[in-house]
VOBA-1610 file (N, C-alpha, C; in pm, whole numbers, padded with zeros to 5 digits, always signed):
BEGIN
Unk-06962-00273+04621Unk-06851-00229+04705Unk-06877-00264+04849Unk-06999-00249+04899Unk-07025-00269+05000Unk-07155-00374+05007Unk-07164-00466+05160Unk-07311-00540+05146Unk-07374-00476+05272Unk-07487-00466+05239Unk-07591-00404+05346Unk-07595-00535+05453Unk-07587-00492+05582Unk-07640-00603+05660Unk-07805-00537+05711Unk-07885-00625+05751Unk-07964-00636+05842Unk-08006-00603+05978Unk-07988-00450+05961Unk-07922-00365+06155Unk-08076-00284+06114Unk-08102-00237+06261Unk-08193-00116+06289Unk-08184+00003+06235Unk-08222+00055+06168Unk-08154+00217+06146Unk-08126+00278+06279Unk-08007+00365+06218Unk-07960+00418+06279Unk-07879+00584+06243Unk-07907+00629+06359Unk-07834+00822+06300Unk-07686+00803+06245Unk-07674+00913+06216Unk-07504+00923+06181Unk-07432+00952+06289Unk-07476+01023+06412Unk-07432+01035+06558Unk-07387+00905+06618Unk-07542+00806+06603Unk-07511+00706+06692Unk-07383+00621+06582Unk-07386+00605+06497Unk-07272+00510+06401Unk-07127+00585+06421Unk-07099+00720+06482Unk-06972+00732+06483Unk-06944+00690+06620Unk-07055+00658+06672Unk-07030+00642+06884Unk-06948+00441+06871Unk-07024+00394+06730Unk-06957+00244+06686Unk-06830+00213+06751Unk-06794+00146+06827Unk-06593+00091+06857Unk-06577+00053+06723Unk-06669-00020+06669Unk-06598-00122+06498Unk-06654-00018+06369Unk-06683+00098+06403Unk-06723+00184+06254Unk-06672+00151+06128Unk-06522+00142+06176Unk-06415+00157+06052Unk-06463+00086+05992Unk-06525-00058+05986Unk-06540-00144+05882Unk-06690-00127+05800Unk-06769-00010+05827Unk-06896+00044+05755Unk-06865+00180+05728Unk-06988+00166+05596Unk-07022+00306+05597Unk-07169+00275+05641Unk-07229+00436+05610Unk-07407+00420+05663Unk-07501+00454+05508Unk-07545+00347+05508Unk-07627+00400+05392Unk-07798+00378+05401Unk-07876+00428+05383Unk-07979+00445+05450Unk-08009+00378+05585Unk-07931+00454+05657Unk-07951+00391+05827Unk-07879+00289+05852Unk-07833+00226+05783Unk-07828+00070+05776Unk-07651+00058+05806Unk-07576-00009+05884Unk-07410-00031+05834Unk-07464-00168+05684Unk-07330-00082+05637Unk-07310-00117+05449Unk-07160-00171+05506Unk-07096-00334+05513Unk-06971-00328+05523Unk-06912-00302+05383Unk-06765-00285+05450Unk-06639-00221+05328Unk-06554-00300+05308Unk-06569-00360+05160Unk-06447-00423+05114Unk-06335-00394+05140Unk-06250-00457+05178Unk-06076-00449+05141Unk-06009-00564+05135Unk-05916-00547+05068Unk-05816-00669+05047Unk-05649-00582+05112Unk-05565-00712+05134Unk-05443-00647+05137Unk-05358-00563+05043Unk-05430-00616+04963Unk-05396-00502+04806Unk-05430-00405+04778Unk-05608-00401+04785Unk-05630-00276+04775Unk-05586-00177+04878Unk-05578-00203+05030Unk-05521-00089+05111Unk-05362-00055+05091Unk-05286-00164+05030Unk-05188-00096+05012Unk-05150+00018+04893Unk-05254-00037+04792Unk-05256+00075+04635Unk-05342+00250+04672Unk-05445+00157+04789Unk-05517+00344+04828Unk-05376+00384+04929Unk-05314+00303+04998Unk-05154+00394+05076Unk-05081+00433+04934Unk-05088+00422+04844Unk-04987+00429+04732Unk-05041+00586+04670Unk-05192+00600+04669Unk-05241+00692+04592Unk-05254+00827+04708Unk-05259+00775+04824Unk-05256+00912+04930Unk-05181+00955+04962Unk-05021+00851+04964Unk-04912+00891+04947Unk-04826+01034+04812Unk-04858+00948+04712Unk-04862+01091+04605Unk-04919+01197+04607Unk-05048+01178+04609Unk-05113+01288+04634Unk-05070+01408+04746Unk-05063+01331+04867Unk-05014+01415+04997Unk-04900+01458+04986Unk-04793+01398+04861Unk-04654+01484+04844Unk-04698+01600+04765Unk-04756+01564+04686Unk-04802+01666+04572Unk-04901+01792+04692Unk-05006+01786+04714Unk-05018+01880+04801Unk-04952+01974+04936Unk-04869+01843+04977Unk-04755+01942+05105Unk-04636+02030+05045Unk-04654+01995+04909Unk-04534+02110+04848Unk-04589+02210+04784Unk-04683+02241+04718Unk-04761+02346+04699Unk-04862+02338+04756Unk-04903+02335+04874Unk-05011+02431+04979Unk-05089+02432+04928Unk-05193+02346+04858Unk-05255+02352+04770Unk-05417+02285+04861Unk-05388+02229+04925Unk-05523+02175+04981Unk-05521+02066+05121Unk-05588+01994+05116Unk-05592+01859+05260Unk-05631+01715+05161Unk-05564+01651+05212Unk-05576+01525+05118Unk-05585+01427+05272Unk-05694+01337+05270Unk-05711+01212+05377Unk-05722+01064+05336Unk-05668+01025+05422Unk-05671+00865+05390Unk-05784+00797+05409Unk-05799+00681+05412Unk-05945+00613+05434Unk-06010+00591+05530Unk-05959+00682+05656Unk-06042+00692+05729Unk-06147+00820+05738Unk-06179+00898+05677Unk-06278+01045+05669Unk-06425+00962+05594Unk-06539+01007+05682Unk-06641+01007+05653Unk-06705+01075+05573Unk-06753+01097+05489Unk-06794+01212+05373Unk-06984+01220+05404Unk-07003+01343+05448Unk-07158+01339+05526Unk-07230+01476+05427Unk-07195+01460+05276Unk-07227+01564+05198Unk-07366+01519+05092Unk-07439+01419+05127Unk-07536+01370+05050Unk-07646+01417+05041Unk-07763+01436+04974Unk-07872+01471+04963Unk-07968+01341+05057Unk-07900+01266+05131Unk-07988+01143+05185Unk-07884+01172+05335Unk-07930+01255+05454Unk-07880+01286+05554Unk-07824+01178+05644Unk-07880+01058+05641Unk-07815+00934+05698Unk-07738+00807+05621Unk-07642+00914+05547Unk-07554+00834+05445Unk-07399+00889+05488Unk-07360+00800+05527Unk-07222+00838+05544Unk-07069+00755+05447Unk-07062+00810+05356Unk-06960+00727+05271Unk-06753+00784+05329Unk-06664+00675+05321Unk-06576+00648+05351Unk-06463+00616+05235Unk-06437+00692+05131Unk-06399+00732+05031Unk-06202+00644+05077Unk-06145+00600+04965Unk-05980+00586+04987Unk-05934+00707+04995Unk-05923+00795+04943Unk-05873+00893+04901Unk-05942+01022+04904Unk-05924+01163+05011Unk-06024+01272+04960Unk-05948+01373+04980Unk-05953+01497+04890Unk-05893+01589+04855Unk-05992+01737+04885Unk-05954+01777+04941Unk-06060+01899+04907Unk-05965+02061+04937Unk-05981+02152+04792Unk-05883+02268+04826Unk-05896+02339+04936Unk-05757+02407+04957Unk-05753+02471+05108Unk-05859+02582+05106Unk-05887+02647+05015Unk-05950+02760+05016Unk-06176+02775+05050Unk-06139+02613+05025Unk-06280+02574+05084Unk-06331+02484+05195Unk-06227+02520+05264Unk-06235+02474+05430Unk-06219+02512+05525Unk-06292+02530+05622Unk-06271+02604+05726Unk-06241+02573+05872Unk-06175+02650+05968Unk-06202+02566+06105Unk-06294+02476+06162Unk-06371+02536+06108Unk-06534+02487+06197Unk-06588+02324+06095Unk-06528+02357+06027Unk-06516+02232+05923Unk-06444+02119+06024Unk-06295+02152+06011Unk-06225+02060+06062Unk-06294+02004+06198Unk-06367+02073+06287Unk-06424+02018+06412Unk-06488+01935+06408Unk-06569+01942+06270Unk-06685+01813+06278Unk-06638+01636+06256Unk-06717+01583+06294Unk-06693+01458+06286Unk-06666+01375+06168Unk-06774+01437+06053Unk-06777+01358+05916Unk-06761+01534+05806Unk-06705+01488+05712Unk-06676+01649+05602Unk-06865+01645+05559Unk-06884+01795+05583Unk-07022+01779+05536Unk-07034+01874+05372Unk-06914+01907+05346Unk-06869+01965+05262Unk-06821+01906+05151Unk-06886+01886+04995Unk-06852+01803+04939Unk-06708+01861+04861Unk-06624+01703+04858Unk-06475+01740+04822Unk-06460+01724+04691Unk-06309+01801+04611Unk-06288+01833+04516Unk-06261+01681+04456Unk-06199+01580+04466Unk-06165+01488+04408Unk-06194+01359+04553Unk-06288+01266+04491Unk-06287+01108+04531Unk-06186+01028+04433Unk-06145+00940+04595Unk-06098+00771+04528Unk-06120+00634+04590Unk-06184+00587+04467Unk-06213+00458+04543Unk-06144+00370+04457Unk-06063+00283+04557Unk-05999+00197+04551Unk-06103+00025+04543Unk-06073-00058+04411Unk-06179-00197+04386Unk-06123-00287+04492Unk-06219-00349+04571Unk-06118-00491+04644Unk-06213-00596+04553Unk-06131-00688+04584Unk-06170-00820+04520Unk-06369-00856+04486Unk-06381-00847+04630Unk-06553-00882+04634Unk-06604-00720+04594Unk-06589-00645+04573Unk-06634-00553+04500Unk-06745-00562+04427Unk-06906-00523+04370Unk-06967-00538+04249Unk-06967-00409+04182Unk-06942-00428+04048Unk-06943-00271+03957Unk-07085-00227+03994Unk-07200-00271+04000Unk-07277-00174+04033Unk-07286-00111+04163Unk-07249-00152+04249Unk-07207-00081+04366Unk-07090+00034+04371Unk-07052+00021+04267Unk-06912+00098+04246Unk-06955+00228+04132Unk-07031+00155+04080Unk-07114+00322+03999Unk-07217+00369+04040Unk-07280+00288+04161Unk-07376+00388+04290Unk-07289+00457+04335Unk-07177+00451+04377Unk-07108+00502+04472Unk-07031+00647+04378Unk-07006+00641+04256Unk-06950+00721+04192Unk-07059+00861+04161Unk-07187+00748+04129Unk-07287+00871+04110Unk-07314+00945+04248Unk-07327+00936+04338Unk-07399+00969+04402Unk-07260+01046+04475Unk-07160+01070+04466Unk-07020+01151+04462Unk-07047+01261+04361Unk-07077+01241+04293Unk-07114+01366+04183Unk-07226+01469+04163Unk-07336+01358+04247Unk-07474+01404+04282Unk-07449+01514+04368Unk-07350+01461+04472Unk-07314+01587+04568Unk-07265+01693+04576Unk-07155+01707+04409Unk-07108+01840+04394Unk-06917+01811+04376Unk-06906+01662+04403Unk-06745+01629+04425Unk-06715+01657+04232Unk-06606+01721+04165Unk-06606+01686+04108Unk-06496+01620+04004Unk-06426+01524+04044Unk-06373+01398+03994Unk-06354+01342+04079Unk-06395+01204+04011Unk-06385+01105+04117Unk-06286+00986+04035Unk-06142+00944+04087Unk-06106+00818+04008Unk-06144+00670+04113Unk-06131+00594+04001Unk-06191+00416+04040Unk-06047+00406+04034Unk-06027+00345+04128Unk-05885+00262+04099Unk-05879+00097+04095Unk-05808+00055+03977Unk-05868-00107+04007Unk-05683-00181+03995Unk-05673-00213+04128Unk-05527-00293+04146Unk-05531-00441+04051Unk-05622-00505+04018Unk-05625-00580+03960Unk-05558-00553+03771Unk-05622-00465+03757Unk-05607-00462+03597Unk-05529-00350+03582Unk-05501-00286+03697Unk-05370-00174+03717Unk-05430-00078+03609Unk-05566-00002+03626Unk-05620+00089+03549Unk-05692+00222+03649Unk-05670+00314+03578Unk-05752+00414+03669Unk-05844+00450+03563Unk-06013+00487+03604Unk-06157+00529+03553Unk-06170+00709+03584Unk-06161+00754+03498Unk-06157+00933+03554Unk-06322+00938+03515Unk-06440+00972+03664Unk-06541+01008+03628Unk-06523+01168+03663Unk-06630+01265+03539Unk-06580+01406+03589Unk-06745+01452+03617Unk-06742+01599+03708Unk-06892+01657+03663Unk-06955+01693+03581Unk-06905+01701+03478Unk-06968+01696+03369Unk-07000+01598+03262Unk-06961+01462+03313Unk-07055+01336+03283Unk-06968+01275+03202Unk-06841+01301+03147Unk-06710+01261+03048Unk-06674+01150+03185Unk-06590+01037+03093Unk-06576+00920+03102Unk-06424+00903+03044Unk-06311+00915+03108Unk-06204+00838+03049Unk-06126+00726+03115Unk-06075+00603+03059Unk-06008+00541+03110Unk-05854+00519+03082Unk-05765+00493+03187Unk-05624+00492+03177Unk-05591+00404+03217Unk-05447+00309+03143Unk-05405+00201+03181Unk-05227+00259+03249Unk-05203+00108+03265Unk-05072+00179+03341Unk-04954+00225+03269Unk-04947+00267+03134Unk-04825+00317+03066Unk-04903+00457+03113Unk-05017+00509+03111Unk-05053+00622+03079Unk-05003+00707+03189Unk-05072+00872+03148Unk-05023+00976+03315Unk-05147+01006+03311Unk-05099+01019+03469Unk-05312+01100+03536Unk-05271+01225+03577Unk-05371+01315+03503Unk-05353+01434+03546Unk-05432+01492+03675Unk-05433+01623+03768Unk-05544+01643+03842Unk-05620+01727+03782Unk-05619+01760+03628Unk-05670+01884+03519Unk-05704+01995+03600Unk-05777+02039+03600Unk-05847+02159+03678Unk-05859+02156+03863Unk-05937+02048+03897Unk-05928+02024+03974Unk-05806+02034+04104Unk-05655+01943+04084Unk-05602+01954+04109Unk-05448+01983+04058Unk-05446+02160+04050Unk-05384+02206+03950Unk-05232+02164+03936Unk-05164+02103+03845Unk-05034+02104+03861Unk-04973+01930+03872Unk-05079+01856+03907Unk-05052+01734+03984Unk-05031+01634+03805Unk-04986+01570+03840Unk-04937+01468+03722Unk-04832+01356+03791Unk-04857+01205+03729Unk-04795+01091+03748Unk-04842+00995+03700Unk-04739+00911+03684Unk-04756+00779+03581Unk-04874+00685+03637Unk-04944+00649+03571Unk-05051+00533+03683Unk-05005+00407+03726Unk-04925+00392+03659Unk-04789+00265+03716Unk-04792+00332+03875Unk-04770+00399+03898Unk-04659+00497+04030Unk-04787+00419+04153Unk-04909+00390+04152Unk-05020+00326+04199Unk-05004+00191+04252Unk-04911+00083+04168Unk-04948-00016+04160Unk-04837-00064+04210Unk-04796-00113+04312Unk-04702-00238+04332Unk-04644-00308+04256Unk-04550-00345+04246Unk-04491-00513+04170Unk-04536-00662+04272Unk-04542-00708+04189Unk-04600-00853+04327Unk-04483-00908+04356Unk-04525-00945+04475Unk-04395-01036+04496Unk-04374-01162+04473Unk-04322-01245+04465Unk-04245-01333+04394Unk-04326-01471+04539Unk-04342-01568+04451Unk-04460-01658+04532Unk-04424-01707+04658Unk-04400-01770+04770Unk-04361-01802+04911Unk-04292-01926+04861Unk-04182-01970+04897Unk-04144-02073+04909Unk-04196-02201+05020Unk-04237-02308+05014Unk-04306-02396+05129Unk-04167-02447+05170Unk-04110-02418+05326Unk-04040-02441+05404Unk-03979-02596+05390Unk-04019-02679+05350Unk-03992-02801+05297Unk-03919-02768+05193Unk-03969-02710+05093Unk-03856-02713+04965Unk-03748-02582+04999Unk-03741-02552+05083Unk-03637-02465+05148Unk-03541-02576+05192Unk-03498-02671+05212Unk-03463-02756+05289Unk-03401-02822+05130Unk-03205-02816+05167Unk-03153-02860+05077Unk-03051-02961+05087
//
């Protein structure tokens, strides 16, 4: 998901002081850059979008887009940058909201695949979401228009796009088609020359 570059270590203080953060997370000290494609940010706008309807109508919790730092790891200079994070209202507090990165691990992760993506980077990233206490995390993959439900208790299901995703326990009430995720493509560019009739 991400490639380690070759930097000094560094705190989680000094990496949010970064002008260019957005494009890392911190993983042992180190900036880890972050895939994206134009696709994948538009399918994680697709999935925070639902979600955030689904929560602003039943009061149900805080849902953030891809910009929130998640600073809930057992490895203190790891800062992960999740598509999608959910965490219920009832386990957050003011003093929460002040801080810089959630040090509070959240009820549901999503990570959205971009192209250069590697699956094992993508099931480091899942475990170590679970390690922390989050518990479901979906993979979303725009490519094969499938969602991966990992849960805390170590169950494994996958859904294609006829199917519905539920938020089961987690996020009570929530349900939608996994289609509802995925865009239609658009139709290929015409070359301005063959526009010309």
């Amino acid at each position: 998901m991400s490639t380690v570059a070759a930097e000094p270590k560094i705190t989680p203080e000094e990496f949010l002081a970064l002008p260019d953060k957005e494009r890392f997370e911190l993983v042992d000290g180190q900036l880890a850059e972050v895939n994206v494609s134009v696709l994948s940010s538009l399918v994680g706008g697709r999935v925070y979008y639902t979600l955030q309807n689904h929560f602003g109508l039943n009061d149900l919790g805080y849902v953030w887009p891809a910009d929130l730092y998640l600073r809930c790891f057992a490895d203190p200079n790891k800062l992960r940058k999740p598509d999608v994070t959910f965490i219920a209202k009832d386990r957050l507090t003011a003093e929460i909201l002040d801080e810089g990165y959630l040090i509070t691990p959240p009820d549901l992760v999503v990570e959205v695949v971009s192209p250069n993506d590697l699956a094992y980077e993508i099931d480091e990233k899942v475990q170590e979401y679970l390690d922390a206490g989050v518990q479901l995390v979906w993979v979303v993959n725009p490519a094969l228009h499938t969602v991966r439900i990992h849960r805390a208790d170590g169950t494994i299901t996958g859904l294609h796009e006829s199917d519905d995703l539920s938020g089961e326990n987690v996020v009570p009430g929530f349900r939608c088609s996994v289609a509802t995720f995925f865009p239609s493509r658009p139709a290929s560019a015409i070359p301005p020359s063959s526009a010309k009739g």
